[in-house]
C-alpha positions as CSV (number, residue, x, y, z in Angstrom):
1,X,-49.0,21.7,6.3
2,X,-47.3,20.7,2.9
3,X,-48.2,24.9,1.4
4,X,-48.2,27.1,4.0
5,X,-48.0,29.8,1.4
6,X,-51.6,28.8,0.0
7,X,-53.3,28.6,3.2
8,X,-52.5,31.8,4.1
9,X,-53.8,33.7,0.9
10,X,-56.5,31.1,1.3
11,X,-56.9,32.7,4.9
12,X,-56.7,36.5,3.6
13,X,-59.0,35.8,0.6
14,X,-61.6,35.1,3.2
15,X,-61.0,38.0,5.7
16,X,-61.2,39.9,2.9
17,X,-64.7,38.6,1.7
18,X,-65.6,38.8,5.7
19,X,-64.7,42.4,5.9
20,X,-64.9,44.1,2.8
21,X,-67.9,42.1,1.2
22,X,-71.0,42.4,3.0
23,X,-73.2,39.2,1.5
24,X,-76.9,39.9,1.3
25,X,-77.7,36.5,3.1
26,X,-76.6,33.5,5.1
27,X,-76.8,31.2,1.6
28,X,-74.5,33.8,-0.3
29,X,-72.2,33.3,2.2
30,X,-71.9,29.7,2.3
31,X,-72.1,29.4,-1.6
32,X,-69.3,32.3,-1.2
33,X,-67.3,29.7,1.1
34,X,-67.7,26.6,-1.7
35,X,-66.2,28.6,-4.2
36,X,-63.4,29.6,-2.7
37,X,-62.9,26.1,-0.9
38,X,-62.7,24.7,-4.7
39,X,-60.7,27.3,-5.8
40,X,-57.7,25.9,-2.9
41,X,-58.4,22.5,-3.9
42,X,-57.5,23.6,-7.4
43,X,-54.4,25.6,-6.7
44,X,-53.1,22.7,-4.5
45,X,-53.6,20.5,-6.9
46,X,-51.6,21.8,-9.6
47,X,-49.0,23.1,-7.3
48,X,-48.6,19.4,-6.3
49,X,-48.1,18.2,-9.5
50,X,-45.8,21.0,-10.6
51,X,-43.6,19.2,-7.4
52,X,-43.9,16.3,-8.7
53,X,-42.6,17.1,-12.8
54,X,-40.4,19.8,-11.7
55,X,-36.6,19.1,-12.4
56,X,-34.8,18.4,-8.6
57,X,-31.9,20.1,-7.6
58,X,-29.6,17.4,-6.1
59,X,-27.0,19.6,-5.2
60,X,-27.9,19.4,-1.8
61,X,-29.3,15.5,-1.7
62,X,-26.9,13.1,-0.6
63,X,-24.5,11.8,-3.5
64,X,-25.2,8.1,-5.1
65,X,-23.8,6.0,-7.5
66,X,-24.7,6.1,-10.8
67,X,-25.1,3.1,-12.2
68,X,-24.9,4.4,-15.6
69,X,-20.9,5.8,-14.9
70,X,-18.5,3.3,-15.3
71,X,-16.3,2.7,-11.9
72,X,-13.0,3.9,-11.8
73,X,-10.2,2.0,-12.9
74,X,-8.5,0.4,-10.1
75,X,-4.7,2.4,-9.6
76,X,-2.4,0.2,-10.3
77,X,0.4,-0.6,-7.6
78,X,3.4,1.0,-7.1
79,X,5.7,-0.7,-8.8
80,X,8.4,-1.8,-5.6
81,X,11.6,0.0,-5.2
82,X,14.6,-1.8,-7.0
83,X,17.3,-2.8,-4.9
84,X,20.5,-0.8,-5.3
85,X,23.4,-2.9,-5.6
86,X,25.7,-2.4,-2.9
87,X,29.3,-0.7,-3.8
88,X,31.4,-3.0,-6.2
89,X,29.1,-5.9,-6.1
90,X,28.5,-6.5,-10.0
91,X,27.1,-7.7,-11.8
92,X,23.9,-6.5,-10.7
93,X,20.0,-6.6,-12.6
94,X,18.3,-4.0,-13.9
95,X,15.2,-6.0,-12.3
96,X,16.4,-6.9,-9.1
97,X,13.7,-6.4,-6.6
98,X,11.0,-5.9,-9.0
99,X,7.6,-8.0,-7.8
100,X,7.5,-9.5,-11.6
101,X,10.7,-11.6,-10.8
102,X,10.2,-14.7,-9.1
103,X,12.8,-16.7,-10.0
104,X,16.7,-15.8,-10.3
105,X,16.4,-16.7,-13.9
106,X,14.0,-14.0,-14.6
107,X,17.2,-11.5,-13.9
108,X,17.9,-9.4,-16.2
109,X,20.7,-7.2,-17.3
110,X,22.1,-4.1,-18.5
111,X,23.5,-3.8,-22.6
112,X,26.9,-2.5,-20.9
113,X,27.1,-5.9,-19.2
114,X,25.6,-8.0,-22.1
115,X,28.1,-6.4,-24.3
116,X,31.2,-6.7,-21.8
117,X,30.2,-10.9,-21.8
118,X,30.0,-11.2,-25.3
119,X,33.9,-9.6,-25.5
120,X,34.6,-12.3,-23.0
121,X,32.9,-15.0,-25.8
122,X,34.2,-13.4,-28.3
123,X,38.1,-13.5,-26.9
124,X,37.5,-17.3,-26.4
125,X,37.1,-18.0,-30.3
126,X,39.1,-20.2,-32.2
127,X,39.1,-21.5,-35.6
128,X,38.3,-25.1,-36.2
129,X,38.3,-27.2,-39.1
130,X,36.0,-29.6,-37.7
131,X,33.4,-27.5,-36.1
132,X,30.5,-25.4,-37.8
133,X,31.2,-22.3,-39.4
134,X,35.0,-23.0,-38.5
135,X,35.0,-21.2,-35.7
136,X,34.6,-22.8,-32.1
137,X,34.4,-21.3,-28.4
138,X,36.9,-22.2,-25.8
139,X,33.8,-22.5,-23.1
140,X,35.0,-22.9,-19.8
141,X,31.5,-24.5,-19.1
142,X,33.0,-27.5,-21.5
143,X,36.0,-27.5,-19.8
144,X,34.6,-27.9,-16.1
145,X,31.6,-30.0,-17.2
146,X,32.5,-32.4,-20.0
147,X,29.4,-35.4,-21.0
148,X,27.5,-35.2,-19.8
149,X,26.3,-31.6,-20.8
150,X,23.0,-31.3,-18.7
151,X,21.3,-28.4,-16.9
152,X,20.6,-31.2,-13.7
153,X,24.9,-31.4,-13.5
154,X,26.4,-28.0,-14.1
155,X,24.0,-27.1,-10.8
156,X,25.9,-30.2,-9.0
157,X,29.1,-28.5,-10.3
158,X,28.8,-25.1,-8.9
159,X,26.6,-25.6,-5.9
160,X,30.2,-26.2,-3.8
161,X,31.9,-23.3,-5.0
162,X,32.1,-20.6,-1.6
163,X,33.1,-17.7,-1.1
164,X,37.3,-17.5,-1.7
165,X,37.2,-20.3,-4.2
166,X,39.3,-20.3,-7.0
167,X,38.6,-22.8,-10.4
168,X,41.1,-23.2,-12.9
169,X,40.5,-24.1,-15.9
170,X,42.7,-25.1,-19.6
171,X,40.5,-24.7,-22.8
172,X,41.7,-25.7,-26.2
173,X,43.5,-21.9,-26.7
174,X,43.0,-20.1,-23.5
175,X,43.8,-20.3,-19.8
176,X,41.2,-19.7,-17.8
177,X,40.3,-18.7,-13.8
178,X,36.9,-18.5,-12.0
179,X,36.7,-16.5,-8.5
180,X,34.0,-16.8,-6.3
181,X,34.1,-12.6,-5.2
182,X,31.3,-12.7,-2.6
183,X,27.8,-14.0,-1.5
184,X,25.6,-10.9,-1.9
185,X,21.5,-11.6,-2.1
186,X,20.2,-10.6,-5.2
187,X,16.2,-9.2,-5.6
188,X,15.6,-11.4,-2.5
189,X,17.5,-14.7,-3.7
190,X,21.0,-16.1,-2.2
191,X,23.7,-14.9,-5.2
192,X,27.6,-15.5,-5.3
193,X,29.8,-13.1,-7.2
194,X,32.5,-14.6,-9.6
195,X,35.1,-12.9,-11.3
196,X,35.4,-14.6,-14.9
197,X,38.9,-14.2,-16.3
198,X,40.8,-15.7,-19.7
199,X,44.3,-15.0,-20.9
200,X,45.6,-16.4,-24.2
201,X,48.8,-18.0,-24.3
202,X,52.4,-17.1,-25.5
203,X,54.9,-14.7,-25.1
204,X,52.3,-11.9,-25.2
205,X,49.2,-12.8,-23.6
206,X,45.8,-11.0,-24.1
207,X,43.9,-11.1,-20.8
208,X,40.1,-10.3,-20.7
209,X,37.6,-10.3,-17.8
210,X,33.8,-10.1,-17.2
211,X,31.5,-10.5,-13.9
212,X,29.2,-13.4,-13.3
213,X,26.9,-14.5,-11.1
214,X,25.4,-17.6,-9.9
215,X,21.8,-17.7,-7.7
216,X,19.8,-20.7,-6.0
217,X,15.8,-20.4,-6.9
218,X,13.9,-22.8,-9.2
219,X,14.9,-22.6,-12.4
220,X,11.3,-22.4,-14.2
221,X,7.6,-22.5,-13.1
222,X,7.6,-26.3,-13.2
223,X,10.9,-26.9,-10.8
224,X,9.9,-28.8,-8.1
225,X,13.1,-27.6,-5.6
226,X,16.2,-24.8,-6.0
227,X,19.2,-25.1,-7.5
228,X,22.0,-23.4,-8.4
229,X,22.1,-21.3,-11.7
230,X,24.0,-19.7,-13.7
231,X,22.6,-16.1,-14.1
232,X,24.9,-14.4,-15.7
């Protein structure tokens, strides 16, 4: 029975009237018994709809999603460990590793080693009356690779160059050497190390070095196959 509570008041209400009440007839019992059958109805009636409008306590109903609450944000990934370069194997990308590179082109690198390649650039300076600004670059690229100057050659050019290889070159006011150091993968992609190294000439020659590094991958999102790059 959905009020067991109200049945049994219900039930001592009448042993009450059965006991203590003596009715004067068989009809003022019966009329007795109507009133107090209504008077139940009554009671269960309200108490049923104070169930019904009364605030629930769900703190022991099964959870449910509210539709209403916005769902979590996703977590976002871990971001992958970087791969630590291996001892004396420069140079080396601050992204190497990283999920965001797919390409060796996409390297990146630290201002330490941007700054030590610009010394290098900057050694390799000459003045020259027929070039802008007067002032020209004794590029080792230009010495290797003359016309013509395209990105489809200078991969042709280095592809060869293994391991223990050793490129000489002459510039305009600078000797210069290329050594191929060691073929380390880099972030996932075949690499060779190269030593870059220029000395001026004269009596007195100023020598200055700087790491490179040279990958196969594709060189954008439209190459079709992998070449060789220059990275660095």
């Amino acid at each position: 029975m959905k009020y067991p509570a109200l049945a049994t008041v219900a039930a001592a209400v009448v042993s009450a009237s059965l006991c203590g009440a003596q009715p004067a007839s068989a009809q003022d019992f019966g009329r007795m018994l109507g009133r107090l059958a209504e008077r139940t109805a009554e009671r269960a009636a309200r108490n049923a709809a104070d169930e019904l409008t009364r605030p629930r306590d769900d703190s022991d109903a099964p959870s449910r999603p509210d539709s209403r609450t916005a769902a979590p944000a996703p977590q976002d990934r871990a971001a992958p460990a970087v791969t630590a370069a291996p001892q004396g194997v420069e140079p080396w990308p601050i992204n190497a590793g990283h999920r965001a590179v797919v390409r060796p082109t996409q390297f990146a690198f630290s201002p330490e080693m941007i700054a030590q390649k610009q010394r290098f650039t900057d050694a390799s300076r000459f003045p020259c009356n027929t070039c802008e600004g007067s002032v020209d670059i004794d590029s080792w690229r230009r010495a290797l690779q003359p016309i013509p100057d395209t990105y489809s050659a200078w991969s042709e050019v280095i592809a060869p160059w293994t391991v223990g290889r050793v490129i000489d070159w002459r510039g305009t006011v600078v000797d210069g050497r290329i050594t191929v150091l060691s073929e380390v993968p880099v972030g996932g992609f075949q690499c060779r190390q190269l030593r870059h190294r220029i000395s001026t000439r004269g009596p007195n020659p100023v020598v200055t070095e700087r790491p490179g590094l040279v990958c196969l991958g594709k060189r954008d999102a439209y190459s079709g196959a992998e070449t060789w790059h220059e990275v660095f």
